[in-house]
N, C-alpha and C positions, 0 to 999 in steps of 0.2 A: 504494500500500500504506500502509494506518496501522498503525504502533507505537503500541501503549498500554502507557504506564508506571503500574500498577495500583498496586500501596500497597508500604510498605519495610517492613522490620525492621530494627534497630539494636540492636547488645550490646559494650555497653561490658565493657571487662577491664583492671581497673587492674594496672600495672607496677608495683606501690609498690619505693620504696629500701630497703636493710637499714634505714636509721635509723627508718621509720617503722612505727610498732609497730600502731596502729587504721588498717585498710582504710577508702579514703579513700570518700567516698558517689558512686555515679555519676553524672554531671553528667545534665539533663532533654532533652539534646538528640538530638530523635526524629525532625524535620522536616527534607525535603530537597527541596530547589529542584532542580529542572531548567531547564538553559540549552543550548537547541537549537542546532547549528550555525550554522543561519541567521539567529538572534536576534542583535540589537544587543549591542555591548559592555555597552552602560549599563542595558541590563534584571537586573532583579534574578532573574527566572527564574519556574517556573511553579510551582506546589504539587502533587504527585500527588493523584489520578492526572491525568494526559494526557500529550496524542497528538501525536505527531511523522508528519509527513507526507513521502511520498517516493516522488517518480516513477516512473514504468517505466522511464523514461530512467535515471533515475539508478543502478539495478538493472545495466542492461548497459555504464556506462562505466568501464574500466579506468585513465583517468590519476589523478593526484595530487591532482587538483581537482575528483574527485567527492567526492558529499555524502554518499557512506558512509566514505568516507576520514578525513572532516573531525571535530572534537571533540565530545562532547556534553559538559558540564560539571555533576556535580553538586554539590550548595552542601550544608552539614550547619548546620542554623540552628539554636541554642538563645534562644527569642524572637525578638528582632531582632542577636542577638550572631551573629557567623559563627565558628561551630570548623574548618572543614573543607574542604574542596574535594576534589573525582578530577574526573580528564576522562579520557576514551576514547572510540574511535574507535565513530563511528554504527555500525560494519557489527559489531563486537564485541557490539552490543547488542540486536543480532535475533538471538530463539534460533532454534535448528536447525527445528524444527515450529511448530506454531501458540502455544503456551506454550514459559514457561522462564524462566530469573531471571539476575539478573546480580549474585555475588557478589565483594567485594575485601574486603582487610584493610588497615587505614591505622596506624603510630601518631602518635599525639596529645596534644599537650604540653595540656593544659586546666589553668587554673590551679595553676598549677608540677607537677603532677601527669603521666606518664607511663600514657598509655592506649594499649590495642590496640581498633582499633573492629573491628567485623565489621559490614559494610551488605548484605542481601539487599535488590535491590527485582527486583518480579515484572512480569513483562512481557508480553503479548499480541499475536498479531497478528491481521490479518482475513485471511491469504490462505485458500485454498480445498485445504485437500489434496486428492492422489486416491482412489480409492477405496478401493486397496489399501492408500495409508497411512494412510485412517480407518479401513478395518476394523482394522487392527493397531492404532492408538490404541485403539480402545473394547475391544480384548481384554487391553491392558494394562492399561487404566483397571478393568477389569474386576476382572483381576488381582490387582491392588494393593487394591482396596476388595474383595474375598475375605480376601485376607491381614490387612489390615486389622480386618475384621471379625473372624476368627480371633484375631487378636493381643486385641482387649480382651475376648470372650468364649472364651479357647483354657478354660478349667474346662467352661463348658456342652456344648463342642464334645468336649471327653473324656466327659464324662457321658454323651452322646447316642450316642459310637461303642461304649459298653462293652456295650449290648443286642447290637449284628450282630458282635462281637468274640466276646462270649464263645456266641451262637450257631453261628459258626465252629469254635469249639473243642469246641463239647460235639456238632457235624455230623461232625469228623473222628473223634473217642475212641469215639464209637458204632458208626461203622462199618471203628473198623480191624480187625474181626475180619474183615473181607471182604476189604478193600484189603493189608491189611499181608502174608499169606503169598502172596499173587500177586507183590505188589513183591518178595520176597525169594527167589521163584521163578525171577522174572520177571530178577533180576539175578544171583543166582549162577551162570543158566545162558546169561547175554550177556555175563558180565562180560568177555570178551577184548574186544566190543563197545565195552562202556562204557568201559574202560579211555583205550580209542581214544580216544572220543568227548568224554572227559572229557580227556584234556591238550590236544585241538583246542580245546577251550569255554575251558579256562585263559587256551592261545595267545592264543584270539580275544580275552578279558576282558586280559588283560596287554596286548595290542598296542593295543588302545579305552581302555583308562585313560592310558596315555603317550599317546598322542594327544589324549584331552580334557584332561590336563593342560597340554601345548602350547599346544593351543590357546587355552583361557581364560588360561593366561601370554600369548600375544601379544595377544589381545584388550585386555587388563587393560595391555596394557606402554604406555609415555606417545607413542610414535612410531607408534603404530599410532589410538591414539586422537584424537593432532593430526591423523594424515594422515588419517582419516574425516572428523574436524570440520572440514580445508579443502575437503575435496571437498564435504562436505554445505550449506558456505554459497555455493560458489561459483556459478557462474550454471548450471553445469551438474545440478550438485546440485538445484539451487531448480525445476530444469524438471520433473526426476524426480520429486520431491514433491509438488510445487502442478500447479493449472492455472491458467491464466491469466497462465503468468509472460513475460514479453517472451522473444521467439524459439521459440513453441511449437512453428511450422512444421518446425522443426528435429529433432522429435521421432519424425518417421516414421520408417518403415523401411527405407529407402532409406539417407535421412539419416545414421541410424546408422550403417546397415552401409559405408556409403561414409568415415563418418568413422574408425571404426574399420579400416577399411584402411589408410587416410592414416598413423594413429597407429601402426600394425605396422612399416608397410613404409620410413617413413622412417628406422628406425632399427638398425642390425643386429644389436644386444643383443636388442631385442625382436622380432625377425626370429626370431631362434634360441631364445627363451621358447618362440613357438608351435613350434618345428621340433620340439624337445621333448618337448610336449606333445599336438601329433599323433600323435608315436613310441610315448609315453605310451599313448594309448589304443587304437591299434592294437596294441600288444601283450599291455595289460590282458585281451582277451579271449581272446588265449592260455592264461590261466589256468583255462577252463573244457572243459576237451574235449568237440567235439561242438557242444556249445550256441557257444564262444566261433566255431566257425568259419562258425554260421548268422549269427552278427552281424556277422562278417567282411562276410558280400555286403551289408548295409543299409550299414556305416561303410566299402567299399571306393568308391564313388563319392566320398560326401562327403571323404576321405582325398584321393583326386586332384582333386578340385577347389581344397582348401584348399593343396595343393602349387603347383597351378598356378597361384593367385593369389597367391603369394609369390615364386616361383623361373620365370615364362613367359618371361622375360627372359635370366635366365642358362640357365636347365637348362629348354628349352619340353619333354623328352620326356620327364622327371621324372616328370608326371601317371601316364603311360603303367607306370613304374614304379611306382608307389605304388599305383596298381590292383590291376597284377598277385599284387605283392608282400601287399597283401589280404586277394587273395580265389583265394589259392592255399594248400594247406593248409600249415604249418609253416613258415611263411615270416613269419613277424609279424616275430621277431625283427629283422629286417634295418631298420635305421634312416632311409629313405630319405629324408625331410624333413632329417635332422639332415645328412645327403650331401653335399644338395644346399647347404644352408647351407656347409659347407667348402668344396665346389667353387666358389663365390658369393665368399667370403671372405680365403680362406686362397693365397696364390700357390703355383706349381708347387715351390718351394722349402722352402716352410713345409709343404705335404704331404711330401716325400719327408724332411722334418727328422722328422715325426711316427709315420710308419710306422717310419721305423728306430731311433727310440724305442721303440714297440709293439714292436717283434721283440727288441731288446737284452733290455729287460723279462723276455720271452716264456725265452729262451735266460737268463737268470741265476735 
């Protein structure tokens, strides 16, 4: 794989003291050397742009003395004067996709002077994403050069929508002699209807806005964004993205679905995530009478198998209950993956602690 280190920006931001009254001029230094890990002490470094080079091998080794581990160092030159230095680590400096930049902020004593630098330099790589994550690149890139282009002509773009705007309005004023005593027909004489229908639509609108607000708060929040951006550089991320990245073989379906077992069942926290979450959607279609119990019989196989592939060991007759339990009508409710996780779990002691918690409860 090559890294290319494409060209910087630099923005100086003077700190001045109270004492000094004229903002001081920003010094001319623009140019930044690169020093590759594997480069000699005594080299002075490279000039952007270029390219740093780096094996397959080096992709999938995990100790301390790989070459993604190790520094890259950049130099901030004014002429032949050095102002500056950063180093970080190679693997910091490949971004998540084919593009992306690597920014830091340093300050900097520059003749007796108190600066904050800001250095972007932009960065490239050659790998080959897939296809699905090119089409989503060119729909972004797309995107964004819409918006774009909206943003430095948004005047033209109002100009041009005021023709099919105010033909909308002079389509609806014309024919509300038609439309308007139907609709007013139409609802004074559904209104118990609508009434209905109208605090279901609120429900539904109030219950979809705190959820999208949720959600874009976790998206946005700083623990959800590191844990995306370790998983997207790690080797497993890099396989999902690209092709051609060492361990593709890995990528089958087999593969997967075998690794993914591994990752469940080793662990009993996430034993009982899924247990959960089978319970979860077995019972989801509960909430459709009729319909939720034609989807009972497609999700009542899948339901015992994914029991049985968790619980064959402790509970082998489990399956048998999670079927039944299915794809028999009003019966979703009953928890059986979550059961069997207790039975798996919990000793004969800590159940009968728990029941007779449940029943105190029950009786106060």
């Amino acid at each position: 794989m090559e890294l290319l280190l494409e060209k910087t920006e630099v923005l100086w931001l003077a700190k001045p003291s109270k004492k000094q009254v004229v903002t001081p001029r920003a010094p001319q230094a623009t140019q930044l050397t690169v020093l590759p890990p594997y480069a000699e002490k005594q080299d002075e470094g490279a000039p952007l742009p270029c390219n740093i080079s780096i094996s397959a091998e080096e992709l999938t080794t995990k100790n301390k003395v790989s070459l993604l581990d190790q520094y890259v160092t950049f130099k901030l030159l004014e002429g032949e004067e050095l102002v500056a230095t950063h180093a970080r680590k190679l693997r910091d400096c490949i971004p998540v996709l084919t593009e992306g930049s690597i920014h830091w902020t340093q300050p900097v004593l520059h003749k007796d002077v108190l600066w904050d630098v800001g250095i972007h330099v932009y960065v490239k790589t050659n790998r080959r994403p897939r296809a699905l994550v090119s089409h989503a690149l060119a729909l972004k890139n797309g995107a964004s050069s819409v918006a774009r282009q909206l943003a430095l002509h948004k005047n033209k773009a109002v100009i041009g929508l005021l023709p099919a705007v105010a033909g909308c309005v002079v389509g609806i004023i014309g024919t509300s002699p038609v439309w308007l005593p139907l609709t007013l027909l139409v609802g004074v004489m559904g209104f118990p209807v609508w009434i209905v229908v109208g605090v279901a639509m609120a429900l539904v609108t109030l219950f979809s806005t705190i959820s999208a607000v949720v959600t874009v708060k976790l998206a946005r929040s700083e623990r959800v964004k590191g844990a995306c951006q370790h998983f997207l550089t790690s080797q497993q991320g890099q396989l999902l993205l690209f092709e051609g990245m060492p361990g593709e073989e890995s990528l089958s379906t087999s593969a997967l679905s075998a690794r993914a077992k591994e990752f469940v069942l080793e662990n009993p926290s996430r034993k009982l995530v899924a247990s959960l979450a089978i319970d979860f959607l077995g019972n989801a279609t509960f909430v459709v009478p009729g319909l939720g119990e034609m989807a009972d019989v497609l999700w009542a196989p899948v339901s015992a198998k994914m029991v049985d592939t968790l619980y064959k060991e402790s509970s082998p007759h489990a399956k048998y209950v999670a079927f039944l339990e299915e794809l028999l009508p009003f019966t979703d409710i009953i928890p059986t993956a979550t059961l069997a996780w207790m039975k798996e779990n919990l000793s004969s002691g800590e159940l009968d602690k728990l029941f007779a918690l449940t029943k105190f409860h029950k009786q106060a």
